[in-house]
N, C-alpha and C positions, 0 to 999 in steps of 0.2 A: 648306383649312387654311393659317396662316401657316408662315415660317418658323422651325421651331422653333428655331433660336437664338437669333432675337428675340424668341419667346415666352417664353424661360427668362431673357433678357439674358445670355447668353452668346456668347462668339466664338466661330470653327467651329474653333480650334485645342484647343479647350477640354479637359480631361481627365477620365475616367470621377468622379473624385473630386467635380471643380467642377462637374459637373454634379447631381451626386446634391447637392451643398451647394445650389446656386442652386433645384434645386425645391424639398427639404423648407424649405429658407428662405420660397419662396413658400407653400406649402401652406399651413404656419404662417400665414398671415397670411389669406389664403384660405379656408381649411376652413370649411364649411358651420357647425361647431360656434362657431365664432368670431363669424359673422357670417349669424345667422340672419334667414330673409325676405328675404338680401338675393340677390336672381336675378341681378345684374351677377357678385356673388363666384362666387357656384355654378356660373355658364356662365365665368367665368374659372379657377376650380378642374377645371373637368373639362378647358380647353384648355391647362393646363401641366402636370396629367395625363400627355395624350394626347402632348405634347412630349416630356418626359420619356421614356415608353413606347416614343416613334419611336427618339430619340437612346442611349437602352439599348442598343438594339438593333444590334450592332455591323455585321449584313450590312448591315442597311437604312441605317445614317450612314455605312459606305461605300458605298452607291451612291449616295446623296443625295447628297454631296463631289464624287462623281463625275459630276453631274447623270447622272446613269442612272433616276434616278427622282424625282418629283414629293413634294412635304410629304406626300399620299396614299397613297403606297405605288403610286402605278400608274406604271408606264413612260414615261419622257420619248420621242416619236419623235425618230428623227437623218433628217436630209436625207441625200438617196440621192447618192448620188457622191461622199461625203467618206472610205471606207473603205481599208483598201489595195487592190490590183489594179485591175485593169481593170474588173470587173465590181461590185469597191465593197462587200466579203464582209465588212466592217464594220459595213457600213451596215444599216438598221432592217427592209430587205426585200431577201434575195436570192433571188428563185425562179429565177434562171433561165431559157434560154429558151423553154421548153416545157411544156405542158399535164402533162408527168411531173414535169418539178423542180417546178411548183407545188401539185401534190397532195404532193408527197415533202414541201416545204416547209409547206404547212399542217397534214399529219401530226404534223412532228416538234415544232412549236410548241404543237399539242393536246397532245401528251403530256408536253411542256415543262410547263406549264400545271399539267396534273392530278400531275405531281410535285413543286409548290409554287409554281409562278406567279414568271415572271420571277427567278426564284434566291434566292425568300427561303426559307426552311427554316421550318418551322412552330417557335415560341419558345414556350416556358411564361410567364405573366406573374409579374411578378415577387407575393409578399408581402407584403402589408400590414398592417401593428399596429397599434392602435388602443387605447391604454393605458383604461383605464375606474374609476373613483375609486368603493368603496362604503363604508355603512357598517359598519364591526362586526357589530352587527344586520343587517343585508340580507344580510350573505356567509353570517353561523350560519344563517337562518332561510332563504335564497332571495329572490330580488326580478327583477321585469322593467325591464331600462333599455333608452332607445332609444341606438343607435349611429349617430352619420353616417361612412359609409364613403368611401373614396375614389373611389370611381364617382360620387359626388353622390347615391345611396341612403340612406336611414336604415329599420333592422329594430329593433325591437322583441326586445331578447335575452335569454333566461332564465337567470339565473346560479343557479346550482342552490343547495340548501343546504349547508352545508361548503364554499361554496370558501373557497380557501387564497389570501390572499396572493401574487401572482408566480403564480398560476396563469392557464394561458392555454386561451382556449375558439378552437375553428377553423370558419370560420364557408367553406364548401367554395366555390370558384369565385367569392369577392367580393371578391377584392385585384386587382391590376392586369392591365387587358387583355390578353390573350398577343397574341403576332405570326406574321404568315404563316397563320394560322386554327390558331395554336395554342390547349390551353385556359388560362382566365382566375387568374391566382395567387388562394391563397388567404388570408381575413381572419382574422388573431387577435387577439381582446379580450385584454390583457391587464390580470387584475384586481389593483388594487392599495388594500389592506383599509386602512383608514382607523384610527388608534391610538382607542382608546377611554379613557375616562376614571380607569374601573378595571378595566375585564375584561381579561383576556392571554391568549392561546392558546398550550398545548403539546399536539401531534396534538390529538388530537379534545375534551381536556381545556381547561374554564375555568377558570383560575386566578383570586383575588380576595383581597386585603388585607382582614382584616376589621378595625377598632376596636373594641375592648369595652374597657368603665370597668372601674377596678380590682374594684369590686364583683360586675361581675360574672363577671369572671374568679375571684375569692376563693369567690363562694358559687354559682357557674353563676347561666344565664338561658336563656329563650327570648327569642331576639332575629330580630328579618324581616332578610330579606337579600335581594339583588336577585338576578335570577340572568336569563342571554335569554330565558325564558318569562314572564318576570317574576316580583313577589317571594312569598316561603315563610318561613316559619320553621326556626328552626334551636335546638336546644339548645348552646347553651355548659358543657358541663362544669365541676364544680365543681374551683376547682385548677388552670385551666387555665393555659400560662403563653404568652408570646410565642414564634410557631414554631409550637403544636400546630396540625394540620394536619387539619381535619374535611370528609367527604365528602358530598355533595347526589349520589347514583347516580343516570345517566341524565341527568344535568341539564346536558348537552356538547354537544359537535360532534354532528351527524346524520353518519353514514358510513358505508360499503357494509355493516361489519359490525353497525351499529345505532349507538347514541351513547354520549358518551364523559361523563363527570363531572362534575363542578363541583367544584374543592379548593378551599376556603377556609384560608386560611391565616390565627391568631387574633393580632392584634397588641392587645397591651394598654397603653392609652393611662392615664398617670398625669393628677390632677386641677393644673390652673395654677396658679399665684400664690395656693393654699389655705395661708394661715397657721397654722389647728387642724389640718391634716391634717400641714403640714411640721412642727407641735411635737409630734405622737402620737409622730413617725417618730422626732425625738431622742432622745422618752422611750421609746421601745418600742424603737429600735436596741440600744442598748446591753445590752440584758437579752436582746436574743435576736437573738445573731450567725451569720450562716450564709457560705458562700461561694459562690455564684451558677457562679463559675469550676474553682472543685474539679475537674472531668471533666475539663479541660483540660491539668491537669498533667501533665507524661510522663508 
């Protein structure tokens, strides 16, 4: 492995901060999803990874600083007679002069070892988010997208039906390598539901602007309406005015407790630049005056 501060382009004074900038800066550019087929980004994606991963890691960028240890995580040796004393109790091997210091000394190294190995302490890896873009449709009904993770993986994920917006799926031990043989963080999809053109969701309800012509607000109609199963019919009550609020049951979000509605909400659209309809209005205003805003008044 290089050294990871010229893998990140970073100096070794660098701080927790600048470093977390300088890799997701690279990943960005990196990420398998960016730059698909290309095998030089994906082997370079998983090496500023793995740099990233090392320099987190606060024991292990203090021994590294301290050359105590290798890009690898394994032990630099030290030449024997540079330690203090006489006998150099610094240095990379001191048995001792006897057949007993050197079993005592190979002992304590074993058991060194099987308590973490050279003094890294087992690290959880860090968390990984993976933002994922669907539509309207795919989040009410369900849909499979594939995910490129940051290990250089791509899964195949099932977003169930009803998800929500800002809702996150955990995908267990697929975000960043842990350290010291700790285990590996984990990946969250974060779904972010794409605006639709006229659908709106409250909890598990679809909401919908409906247009109906004057006429058929004055005498009702049956009129088709869309709805995410696709379209139905609907009655328009006779009378009905802008605001009346009619229900499609069932015709909602899927949710633990079953599904949620469809409100259509009736707006009624008057006819354009109709010249016999603006002169009815003149002649028929006058003879039959009403106030729309009545209810309004204290």
């Amino acid at each position: 492995m290089k050294d990871p501060y010229e893998v990140l382009g970073v100096p070794r004074g660098a701080s927790a901060d600048e470093l977390k900038q300088a890799y997701h800066s690279l990943a960005r550019e990196l990420h398998p999803d960016v730059n698909p087929g290309n095998r030089r980004a994906e082997e370079r994606f998983k090496e500023i990874s793995a740099a990233y991963d090392f320099l987190a890691d606060k024991v292990r960028r203090g021994q590294y600083d301290r050359g105590e240890i290798d890009p690898t995580g394994a032990p630099r040796r030290r030449a024997r007679g540079h330690g203090a004393g006489p006998r150099g109790r610094d240095s990379a091997f001191n048995f001792g002069e006897n057949a007993d210091d050197i079993l005592a000394e190979l002992l304590r190294r074993r058991d060194k070892g099987r308590a973490g190995g050279a003094g890294r302490p087992p690290r959880r890896g860090e968390d990984a988010h993976h933002p994922l873009s669907v539509t309207f449709s795919e989040a009410a009904a369900g849909t499979t997208k594939r995910v490129a993770l940051v290990t250089g993986k791509s899964l195949d994920v099932r977003i169930p039906a009803g998800a929500a917006d800002g809702q996150s799926l955990r995908l267990k031990g697929q975000g960043h390598p842990g350290g010291g043989g700790g285990p590996d963080g984990d990946a969250f999809v974060d779904i972010q539901v794409e605006p639709h053109p006229y659908f709106r969701r409250r909890d598990l309800d679809v909401l919908l602007d409906l247009p109906v012509s004057l006429q058929e607000a004055v005498h009702g109609a049956k009129v088709t309406v869309p709805t995410i199963d696709g379209k139905v019919s609907l009655s328009i009550p006779a009378g009905a005015n802008s605001g009346t609020v009619l229900r499609l049951k069932g015709r909602g979000i899927a949710g633990s407790a079953g599904r949620g509605d469809q409100l259509v909400t009736v707006s009624v659209v008057l006819p354009e630049n109709d010249k016999e309809f603006n002169a009815f209005v003149d002649k028929w205003g006058p003879k039959h005056p009403y106030d729309p805003r009545a209810k309004m008044e204290g």
